[in-house]
mmCIF file of the N, C-alpha and C atoms, coordinates in Angstrom:
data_MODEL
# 
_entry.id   MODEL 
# 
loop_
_atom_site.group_PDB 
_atom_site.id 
_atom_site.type_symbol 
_atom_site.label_atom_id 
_atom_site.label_alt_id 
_atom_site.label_comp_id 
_atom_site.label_asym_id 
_atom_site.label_entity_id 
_atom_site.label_seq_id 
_atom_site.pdbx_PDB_ins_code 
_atom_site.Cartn_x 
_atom_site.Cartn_y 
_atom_site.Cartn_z 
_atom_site.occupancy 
_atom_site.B_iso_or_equiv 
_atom_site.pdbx_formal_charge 
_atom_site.auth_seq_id 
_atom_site.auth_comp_id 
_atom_site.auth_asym_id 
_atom_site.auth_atom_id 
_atom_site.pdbx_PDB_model_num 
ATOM 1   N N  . UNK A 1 1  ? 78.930  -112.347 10.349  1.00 0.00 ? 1  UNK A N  1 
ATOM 2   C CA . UNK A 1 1  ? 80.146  -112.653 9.658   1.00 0.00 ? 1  UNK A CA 1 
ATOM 3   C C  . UNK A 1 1  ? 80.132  -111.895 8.339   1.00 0.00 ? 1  UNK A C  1 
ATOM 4   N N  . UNK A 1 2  ? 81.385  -111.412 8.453   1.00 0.00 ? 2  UNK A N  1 
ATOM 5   C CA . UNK A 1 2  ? 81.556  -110.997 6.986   1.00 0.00 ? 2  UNK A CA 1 
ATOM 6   C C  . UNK A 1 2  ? 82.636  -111.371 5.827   1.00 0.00 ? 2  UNK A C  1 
ATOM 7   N N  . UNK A 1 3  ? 82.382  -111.377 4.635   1.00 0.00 ? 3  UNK A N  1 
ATOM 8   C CA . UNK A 1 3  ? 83.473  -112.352 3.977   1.00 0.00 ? 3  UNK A CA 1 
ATOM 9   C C  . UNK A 1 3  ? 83.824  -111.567 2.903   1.00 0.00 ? 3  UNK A C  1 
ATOM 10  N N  . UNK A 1 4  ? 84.896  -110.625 2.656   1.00 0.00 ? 4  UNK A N  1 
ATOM 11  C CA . UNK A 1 4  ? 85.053  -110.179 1.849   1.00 0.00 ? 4  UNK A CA 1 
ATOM 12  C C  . UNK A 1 4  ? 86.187  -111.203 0.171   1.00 0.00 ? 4  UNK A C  1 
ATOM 13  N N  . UNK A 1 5  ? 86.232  -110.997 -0.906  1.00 0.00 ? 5  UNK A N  1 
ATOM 14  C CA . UNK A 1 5  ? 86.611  -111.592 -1.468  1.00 0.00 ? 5  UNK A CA 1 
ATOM 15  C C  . UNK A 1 5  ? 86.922  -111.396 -3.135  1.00 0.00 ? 5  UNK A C  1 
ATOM 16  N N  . UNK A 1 6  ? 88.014  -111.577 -3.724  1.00 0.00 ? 6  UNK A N  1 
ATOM 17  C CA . UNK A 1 6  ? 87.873  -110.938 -5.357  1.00 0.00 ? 6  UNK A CA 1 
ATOM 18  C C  . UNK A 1 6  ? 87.351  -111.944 -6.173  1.00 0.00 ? 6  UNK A C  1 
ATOM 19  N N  . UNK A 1 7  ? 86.791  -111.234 -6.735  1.00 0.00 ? 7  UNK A N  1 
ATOM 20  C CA . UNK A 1 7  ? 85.619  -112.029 -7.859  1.00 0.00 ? 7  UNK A CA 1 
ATOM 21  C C  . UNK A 1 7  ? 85.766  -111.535 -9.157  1.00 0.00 ? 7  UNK A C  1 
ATOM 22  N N  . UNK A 1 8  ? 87.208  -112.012 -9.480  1.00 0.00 ? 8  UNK A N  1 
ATOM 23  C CA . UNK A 1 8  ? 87.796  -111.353 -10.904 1.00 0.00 ? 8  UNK A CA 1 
ATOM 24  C C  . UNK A 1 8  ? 87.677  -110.477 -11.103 1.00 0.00 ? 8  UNK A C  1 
ATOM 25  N N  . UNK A 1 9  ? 86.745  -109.693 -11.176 1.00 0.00 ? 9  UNK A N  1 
ATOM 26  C CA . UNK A 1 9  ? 86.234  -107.903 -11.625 1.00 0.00 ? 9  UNK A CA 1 
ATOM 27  C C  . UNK A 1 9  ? 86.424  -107.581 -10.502 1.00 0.00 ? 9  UNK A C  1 
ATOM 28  N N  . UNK A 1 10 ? 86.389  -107.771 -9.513  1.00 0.00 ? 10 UNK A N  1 
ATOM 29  C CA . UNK A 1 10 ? 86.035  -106.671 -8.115  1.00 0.00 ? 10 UNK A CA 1 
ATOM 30  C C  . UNK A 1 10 ? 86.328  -107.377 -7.100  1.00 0.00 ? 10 UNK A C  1 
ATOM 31  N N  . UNK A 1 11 ? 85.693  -106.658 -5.922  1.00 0.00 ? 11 UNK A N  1 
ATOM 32  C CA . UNK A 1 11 ? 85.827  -107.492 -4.534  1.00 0.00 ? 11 UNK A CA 1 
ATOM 33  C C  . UNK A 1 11 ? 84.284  -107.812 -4.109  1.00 0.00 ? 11 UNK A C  1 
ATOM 34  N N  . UNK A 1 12 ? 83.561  -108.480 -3.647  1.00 0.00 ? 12 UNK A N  1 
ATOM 35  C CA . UNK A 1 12 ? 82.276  -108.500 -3.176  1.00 0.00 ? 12 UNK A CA 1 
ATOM 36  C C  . UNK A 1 12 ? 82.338  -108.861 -1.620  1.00 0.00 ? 12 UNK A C  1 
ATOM 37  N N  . UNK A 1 13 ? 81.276  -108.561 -0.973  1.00 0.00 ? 13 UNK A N  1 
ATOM 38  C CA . UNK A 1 13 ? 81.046  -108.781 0.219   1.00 0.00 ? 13 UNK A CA 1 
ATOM 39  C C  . UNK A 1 13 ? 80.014  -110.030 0.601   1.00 0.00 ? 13 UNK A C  1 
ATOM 40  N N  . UNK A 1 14 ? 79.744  -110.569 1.289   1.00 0.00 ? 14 UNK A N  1 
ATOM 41  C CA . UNK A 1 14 ? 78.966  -111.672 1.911   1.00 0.00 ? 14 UNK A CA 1 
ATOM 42  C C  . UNK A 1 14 ? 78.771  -111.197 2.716   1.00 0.00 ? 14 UNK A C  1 
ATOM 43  N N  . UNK A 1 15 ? 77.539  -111.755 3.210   1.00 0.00 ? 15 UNK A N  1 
ATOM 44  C CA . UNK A 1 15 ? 77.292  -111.213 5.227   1.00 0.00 ? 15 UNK A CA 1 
ATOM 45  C C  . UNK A 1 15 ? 76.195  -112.041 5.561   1.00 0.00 ? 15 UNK A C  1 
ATOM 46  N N  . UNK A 1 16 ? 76.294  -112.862 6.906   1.00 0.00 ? 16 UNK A N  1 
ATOM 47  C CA . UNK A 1 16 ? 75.417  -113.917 6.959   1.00 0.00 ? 16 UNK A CA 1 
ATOM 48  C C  . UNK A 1 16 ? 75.228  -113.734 9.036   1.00 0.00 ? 16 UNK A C  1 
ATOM 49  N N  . UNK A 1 17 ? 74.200  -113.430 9.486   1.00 0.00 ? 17 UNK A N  1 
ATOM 50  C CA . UNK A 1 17 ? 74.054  -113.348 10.782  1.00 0.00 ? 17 UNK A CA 1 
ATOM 51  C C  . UNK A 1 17 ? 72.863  -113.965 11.433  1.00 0.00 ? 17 UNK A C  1 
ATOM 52  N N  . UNK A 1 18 ? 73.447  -114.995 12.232  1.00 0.00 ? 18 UNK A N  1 
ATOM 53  C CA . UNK A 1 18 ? 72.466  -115.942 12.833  1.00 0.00 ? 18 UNK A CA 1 
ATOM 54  C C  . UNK A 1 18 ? 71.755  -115.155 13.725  1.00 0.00 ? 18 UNK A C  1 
ATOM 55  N N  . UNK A 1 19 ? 70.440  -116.136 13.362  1.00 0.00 ? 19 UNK A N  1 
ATOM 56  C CA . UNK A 1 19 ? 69.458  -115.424 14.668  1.00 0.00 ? 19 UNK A CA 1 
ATOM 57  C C  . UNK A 1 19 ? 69.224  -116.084 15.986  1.00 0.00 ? 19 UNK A C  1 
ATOM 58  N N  . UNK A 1 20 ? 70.146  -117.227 16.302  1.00 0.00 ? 20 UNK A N  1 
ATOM 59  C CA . UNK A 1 20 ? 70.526  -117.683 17.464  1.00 0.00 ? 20 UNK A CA 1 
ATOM 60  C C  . UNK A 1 20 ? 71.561  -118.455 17.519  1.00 0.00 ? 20 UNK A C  1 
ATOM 61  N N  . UNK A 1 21 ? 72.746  -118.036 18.198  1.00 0.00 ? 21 UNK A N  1 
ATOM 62  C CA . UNK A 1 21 ? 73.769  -118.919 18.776  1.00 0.00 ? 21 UNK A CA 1 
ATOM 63  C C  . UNK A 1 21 ? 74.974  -118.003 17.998  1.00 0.00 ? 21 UNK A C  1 
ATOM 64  N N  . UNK A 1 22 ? 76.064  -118.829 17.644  1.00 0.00 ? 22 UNK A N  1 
ATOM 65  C CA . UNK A 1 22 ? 77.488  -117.991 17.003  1.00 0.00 ? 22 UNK A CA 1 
ATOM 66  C C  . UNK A 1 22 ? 78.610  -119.248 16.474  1.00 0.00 ? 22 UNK A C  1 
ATOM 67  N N  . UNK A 1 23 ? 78.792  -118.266 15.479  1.00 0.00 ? 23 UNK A N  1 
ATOM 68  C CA . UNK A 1 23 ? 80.063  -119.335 14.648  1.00 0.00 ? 23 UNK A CA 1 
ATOM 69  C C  . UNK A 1 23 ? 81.039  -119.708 15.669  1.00 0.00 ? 23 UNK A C  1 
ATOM 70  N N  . UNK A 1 24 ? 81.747  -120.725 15.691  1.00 0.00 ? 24 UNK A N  1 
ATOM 71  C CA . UNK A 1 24 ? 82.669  -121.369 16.297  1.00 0.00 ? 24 UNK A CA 1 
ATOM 72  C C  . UNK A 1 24 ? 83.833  -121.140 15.755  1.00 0.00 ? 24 UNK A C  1 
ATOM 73  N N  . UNK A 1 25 ? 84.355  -119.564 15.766  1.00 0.00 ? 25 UNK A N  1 
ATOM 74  C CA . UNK A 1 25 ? 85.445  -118.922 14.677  1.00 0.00 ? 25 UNK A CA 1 
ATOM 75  C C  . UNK A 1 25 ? 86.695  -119.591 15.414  1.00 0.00 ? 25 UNK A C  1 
ATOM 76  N N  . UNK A 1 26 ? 87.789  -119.777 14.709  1.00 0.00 ? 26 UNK A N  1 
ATOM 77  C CA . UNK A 1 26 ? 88.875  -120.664 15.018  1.00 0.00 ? 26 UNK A CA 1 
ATOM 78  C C  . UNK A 1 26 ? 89.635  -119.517 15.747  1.00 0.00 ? 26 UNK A C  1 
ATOM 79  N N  . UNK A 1 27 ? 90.650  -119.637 16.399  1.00 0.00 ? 27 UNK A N  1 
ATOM 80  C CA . UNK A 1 27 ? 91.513  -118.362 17.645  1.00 0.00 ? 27 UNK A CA 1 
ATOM 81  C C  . UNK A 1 27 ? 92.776  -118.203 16.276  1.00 0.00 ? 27 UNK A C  1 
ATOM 82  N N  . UNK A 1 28 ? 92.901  -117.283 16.246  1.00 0.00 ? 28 UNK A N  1 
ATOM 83  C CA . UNK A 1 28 ? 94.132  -116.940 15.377  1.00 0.00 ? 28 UNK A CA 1 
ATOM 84  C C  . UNK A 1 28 ? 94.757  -115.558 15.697  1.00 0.00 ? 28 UNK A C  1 
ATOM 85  N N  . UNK A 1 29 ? 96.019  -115.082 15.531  1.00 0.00 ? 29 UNK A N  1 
ATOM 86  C CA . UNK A 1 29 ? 96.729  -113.905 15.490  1.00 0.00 ? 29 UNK A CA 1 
ATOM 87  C C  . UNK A 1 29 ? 97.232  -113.065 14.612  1.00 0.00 ? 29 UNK A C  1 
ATOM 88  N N  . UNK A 1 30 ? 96.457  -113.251 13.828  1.00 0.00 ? 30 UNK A N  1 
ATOM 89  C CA . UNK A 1 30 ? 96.591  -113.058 12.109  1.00 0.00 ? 30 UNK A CA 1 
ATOM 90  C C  . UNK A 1 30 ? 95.546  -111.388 12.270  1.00 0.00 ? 30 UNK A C  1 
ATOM 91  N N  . UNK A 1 31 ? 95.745  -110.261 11.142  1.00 0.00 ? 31 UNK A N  1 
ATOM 92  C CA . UNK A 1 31 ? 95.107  -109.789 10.950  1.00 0.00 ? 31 UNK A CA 1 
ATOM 93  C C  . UNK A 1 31 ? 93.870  -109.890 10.174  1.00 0.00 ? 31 UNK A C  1 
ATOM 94  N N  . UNK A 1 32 ? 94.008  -111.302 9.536   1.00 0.00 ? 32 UNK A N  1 
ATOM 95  C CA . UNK A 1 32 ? 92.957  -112.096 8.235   1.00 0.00 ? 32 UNK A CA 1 
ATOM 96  C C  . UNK A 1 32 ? 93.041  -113.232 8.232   1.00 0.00 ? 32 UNK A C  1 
ATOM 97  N N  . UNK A 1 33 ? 92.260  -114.240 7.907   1.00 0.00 ? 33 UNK A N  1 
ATOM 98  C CA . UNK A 1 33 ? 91.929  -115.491 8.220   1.00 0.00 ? 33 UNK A CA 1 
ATOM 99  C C  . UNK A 1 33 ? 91.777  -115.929 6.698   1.00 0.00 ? 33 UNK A C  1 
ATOM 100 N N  . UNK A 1 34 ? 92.098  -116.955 5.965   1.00 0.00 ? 34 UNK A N  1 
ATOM 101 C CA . UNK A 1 34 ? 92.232  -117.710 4.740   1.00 0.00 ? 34 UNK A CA 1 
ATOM 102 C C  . UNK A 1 34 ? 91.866  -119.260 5.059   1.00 0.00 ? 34 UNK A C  1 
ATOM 103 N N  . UNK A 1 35 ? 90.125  -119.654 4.413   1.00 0.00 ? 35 UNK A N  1 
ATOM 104 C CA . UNK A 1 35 ? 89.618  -120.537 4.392   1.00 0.00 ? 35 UNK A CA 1 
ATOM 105 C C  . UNK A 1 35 ? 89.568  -121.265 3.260   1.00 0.00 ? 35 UNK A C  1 
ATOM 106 N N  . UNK A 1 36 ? 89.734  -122.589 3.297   1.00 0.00 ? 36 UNK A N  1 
ATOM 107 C CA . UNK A 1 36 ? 89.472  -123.176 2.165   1.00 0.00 ? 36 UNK A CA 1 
ATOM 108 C C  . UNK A 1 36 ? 87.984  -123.135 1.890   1.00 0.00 ? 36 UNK A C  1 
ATOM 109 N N  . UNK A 1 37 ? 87.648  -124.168 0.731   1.00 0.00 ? 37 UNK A N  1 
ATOM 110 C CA . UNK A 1 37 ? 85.601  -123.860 0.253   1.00 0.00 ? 37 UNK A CA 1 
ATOM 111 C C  . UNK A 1 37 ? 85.116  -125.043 1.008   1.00 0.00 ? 37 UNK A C  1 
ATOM 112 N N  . UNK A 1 38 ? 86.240  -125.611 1.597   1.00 0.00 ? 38 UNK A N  1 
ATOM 113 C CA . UNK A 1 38 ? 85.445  -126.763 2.430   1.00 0.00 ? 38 UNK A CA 1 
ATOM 114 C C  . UNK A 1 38 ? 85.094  -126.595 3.810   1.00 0.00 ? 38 UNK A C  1 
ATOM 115 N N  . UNK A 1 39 ? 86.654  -125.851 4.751   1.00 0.00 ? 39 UNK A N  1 
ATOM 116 C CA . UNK A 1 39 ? 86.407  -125.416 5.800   1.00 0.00 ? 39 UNK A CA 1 
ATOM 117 C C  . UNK A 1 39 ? 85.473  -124.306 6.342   1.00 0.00 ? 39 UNK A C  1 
ATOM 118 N N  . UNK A 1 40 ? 85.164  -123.190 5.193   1.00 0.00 ? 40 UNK A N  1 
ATOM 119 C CA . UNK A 1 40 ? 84.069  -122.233 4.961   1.00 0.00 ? 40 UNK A CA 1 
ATOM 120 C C  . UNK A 1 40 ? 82.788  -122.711 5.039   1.00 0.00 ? 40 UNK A C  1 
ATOM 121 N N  . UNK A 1 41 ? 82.430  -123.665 4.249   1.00 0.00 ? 41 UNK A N  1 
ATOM 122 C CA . UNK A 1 41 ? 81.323  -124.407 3.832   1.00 0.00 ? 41 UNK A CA 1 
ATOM 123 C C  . UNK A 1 41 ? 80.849  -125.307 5.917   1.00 0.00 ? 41 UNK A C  1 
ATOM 124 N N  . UNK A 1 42 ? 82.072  -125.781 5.837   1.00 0.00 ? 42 UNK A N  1 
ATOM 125 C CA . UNK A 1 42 ? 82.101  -126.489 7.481   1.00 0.00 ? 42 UNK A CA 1 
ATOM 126 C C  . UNK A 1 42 ? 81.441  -125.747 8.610   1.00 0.00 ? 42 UNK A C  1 
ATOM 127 N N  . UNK A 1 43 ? 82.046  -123.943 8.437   1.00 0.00 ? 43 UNK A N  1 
ATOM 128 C CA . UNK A 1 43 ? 81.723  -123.076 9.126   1.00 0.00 ? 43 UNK A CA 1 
ATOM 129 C C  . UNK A 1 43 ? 80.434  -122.421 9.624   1.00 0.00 ? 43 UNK A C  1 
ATOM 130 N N  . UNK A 1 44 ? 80.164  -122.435 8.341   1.00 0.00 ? 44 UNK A N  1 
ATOM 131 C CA . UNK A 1 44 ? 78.631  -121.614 8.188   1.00 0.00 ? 44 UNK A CA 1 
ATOM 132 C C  . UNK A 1 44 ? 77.648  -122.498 8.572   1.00 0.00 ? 44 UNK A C  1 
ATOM 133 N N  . UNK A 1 45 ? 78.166  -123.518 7.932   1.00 0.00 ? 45 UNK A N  1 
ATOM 134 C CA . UNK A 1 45 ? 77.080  -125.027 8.731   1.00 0.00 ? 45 UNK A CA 1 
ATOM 135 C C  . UNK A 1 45 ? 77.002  -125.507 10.324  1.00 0.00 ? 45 UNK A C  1 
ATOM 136 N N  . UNK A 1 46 ? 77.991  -124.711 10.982  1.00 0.00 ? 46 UNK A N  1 
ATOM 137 C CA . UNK A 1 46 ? 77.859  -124.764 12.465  1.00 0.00 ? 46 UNK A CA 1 
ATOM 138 C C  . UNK A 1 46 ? 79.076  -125.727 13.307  1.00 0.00 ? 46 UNK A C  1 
ATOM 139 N N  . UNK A 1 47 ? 79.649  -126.122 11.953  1.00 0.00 ? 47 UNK A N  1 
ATOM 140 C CA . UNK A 1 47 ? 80.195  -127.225 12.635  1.00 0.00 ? 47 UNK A CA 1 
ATOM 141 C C  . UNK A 1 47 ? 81.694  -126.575 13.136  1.00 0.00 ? 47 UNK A C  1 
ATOM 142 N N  . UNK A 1 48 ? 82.382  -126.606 14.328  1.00 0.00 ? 48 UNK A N  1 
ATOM 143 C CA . UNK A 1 48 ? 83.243  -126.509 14.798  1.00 0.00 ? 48 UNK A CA 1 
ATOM 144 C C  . UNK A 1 48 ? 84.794  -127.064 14.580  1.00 0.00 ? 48 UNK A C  1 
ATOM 145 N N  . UNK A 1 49 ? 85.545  -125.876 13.720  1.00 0.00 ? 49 UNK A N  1 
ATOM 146 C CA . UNK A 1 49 ? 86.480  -126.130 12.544  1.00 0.00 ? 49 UNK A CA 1 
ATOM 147 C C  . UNK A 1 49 ? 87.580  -126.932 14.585  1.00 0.00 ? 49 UNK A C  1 
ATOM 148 N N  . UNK A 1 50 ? 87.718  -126.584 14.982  1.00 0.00 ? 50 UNK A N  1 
ATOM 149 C CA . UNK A 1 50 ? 88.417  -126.752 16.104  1.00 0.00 ? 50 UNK A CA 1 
ATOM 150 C C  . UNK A 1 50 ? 88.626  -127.704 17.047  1.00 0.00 ? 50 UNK A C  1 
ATOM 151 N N  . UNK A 1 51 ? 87.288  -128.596 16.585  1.00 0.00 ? 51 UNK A N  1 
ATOM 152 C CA . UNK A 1 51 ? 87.000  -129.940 17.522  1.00 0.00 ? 51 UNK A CA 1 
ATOM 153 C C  . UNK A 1 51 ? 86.692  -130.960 16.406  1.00 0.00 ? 51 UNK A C  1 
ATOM 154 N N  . UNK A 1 52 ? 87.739  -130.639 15.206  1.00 0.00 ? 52 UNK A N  1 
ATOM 155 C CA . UNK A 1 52 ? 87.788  -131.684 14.418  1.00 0.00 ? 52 UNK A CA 1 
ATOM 156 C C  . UNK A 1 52 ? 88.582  -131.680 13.608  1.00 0.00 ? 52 UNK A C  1 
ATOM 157 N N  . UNK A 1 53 ? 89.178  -132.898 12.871  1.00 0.00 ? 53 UNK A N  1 
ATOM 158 C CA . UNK A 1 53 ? 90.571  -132.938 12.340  1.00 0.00 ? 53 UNK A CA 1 
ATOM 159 C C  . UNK A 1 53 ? 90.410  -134.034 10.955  1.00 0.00 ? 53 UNK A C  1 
ATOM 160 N N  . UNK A 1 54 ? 91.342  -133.188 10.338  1.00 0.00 ? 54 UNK A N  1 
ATOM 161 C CA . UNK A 1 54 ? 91.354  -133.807 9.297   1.00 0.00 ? 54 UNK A CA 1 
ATOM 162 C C  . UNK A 1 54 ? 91.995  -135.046 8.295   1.00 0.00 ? 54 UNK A C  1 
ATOM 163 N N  . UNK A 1 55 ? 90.905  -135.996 8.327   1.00 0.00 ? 55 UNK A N  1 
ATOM 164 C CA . UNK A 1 55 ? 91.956  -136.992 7.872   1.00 0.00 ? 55 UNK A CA 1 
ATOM 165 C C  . UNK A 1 55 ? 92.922  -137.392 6.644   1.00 0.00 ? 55 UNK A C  1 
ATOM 166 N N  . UNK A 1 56 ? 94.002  -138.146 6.555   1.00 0.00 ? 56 UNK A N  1 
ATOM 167 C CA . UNK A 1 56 ? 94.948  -138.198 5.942   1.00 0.00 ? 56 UNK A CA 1 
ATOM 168 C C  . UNK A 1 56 ? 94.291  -138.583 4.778   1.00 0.00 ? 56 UNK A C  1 
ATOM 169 N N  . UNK A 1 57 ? 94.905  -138.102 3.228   1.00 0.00 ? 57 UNK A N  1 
ATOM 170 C CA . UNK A 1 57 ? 93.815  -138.557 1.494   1.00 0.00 ? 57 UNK A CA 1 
ATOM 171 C C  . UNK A 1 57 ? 95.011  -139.034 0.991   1.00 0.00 ? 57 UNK A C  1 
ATOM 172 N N  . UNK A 1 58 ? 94.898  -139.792 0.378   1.00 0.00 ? 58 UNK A N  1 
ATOM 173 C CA . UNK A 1 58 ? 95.916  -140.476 -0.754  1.00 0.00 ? 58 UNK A CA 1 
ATOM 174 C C  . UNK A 1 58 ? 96.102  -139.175 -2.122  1.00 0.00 ? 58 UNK A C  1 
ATOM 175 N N  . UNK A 1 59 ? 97.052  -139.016 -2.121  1.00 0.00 ? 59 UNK A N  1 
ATOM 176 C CA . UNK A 1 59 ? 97.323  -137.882 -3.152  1.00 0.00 ? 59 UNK A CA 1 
ATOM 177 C C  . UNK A 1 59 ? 98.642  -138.957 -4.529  1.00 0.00 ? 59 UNK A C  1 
ATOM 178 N N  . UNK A 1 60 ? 98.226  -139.194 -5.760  1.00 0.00 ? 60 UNK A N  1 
ATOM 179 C CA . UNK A 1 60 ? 99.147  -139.777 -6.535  1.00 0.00 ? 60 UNK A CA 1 
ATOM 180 C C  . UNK A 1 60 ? 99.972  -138.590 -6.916  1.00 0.00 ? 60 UNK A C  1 
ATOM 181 N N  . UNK A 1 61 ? 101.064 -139.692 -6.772  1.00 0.00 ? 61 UNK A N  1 
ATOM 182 C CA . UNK A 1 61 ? 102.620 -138.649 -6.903  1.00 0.00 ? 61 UNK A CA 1 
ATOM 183 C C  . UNK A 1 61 ? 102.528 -138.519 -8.692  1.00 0.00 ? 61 UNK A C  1 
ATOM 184 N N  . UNK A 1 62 ? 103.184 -137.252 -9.010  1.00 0.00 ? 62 UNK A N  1 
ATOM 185 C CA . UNK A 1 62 ? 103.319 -136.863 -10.144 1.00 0.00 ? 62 UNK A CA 1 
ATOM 186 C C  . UNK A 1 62 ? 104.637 -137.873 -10.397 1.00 0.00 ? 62 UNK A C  1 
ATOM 187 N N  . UNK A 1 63 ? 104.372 -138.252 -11.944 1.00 0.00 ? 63 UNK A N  1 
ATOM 188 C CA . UNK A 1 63 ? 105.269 -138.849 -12.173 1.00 0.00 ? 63 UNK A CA 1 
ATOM 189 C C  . UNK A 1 63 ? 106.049 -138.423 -13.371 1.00 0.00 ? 63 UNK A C  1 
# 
């Protein structure tokens, strides 16, 4: 996997390749994929963004 990304000054690269098995990358038709730091974080950890869902958070309304 590779993760490219701007880092105020520049762009940097990431690169992280297992030595057994494979990310559970989500199916998309996109030329680029936009992760949040949680679903990223989800990713790399193995866990399968696809066979799990996210539950509803209480968000307070601006008042």
């Amino acid at each position: 996997m590779k993760i490219l990304y701007w880092d105020r000054d520049g762009y940097a690269i990431w690169m992280k390749r297992l030595e057994k098995g494979s990310f559970a990358w989500p199916k998309h038709d996109a030329t680029h994929v936009e992760f949040s730091t949680t679903e990223l974080a989800a990713l790399l950890g193995g866990i399968d963004l696809t066979a799990t869902r996210r539950r509803l958070r209480y968000v307070q309304p601006v008042a």
